[in-house]
N, C-alpha and C positions, 0 to 999 in steps of 0.2 A: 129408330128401328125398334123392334118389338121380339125381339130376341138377341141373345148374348153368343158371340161370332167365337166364342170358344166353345159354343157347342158345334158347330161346325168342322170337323177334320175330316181332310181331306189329303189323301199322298197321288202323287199324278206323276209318273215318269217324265223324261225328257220324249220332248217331242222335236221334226225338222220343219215344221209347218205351225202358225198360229192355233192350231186344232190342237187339241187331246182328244186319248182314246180314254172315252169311260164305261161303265157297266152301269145296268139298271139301278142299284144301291145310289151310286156316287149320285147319279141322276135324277133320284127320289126326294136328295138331300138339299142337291139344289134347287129342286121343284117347291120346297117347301118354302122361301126366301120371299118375302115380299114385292118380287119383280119378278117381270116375264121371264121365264124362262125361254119362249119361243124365240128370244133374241140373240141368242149364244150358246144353243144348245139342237144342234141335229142328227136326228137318228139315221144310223149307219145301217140297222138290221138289228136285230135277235140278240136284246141284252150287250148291244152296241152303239157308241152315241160318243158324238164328237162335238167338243166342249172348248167354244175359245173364252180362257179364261183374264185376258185383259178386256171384253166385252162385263164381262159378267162381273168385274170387280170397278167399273164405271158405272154401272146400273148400281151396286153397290152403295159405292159411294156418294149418290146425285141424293 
């Protein structure tokens, strides 16, 4: 990988669904990550976007 995963933080409450709720920031940050985002990442509306983050920490990791 081509960036260091401590630049990365991120705080994300409890969620009752595989989704989180994020905002355009959280969003920007993981848009910058060497993998699609389009894979674990849909927007909800206006500064809103739902993020499954065992998706996105398998992209990670491959």
């Amino acid at each position: 990988m081509n960036f260091d995963l401590k630049d990365l933080h991120v705080v994300i409450g409890p969620s009752t669904s595989s989704s989180y709720e994020i905002n355009d920031d959280i969003k920007n940050k993981f848009e910058t990550l060497p993998i699609d985002s389009a894979n674990y990442i849909e927007t909800r509306g206006r500064d809103r976007h739902g993020i499954d983050l065992k998706k996105s920490q398998c992209c990670i990791i491959k």
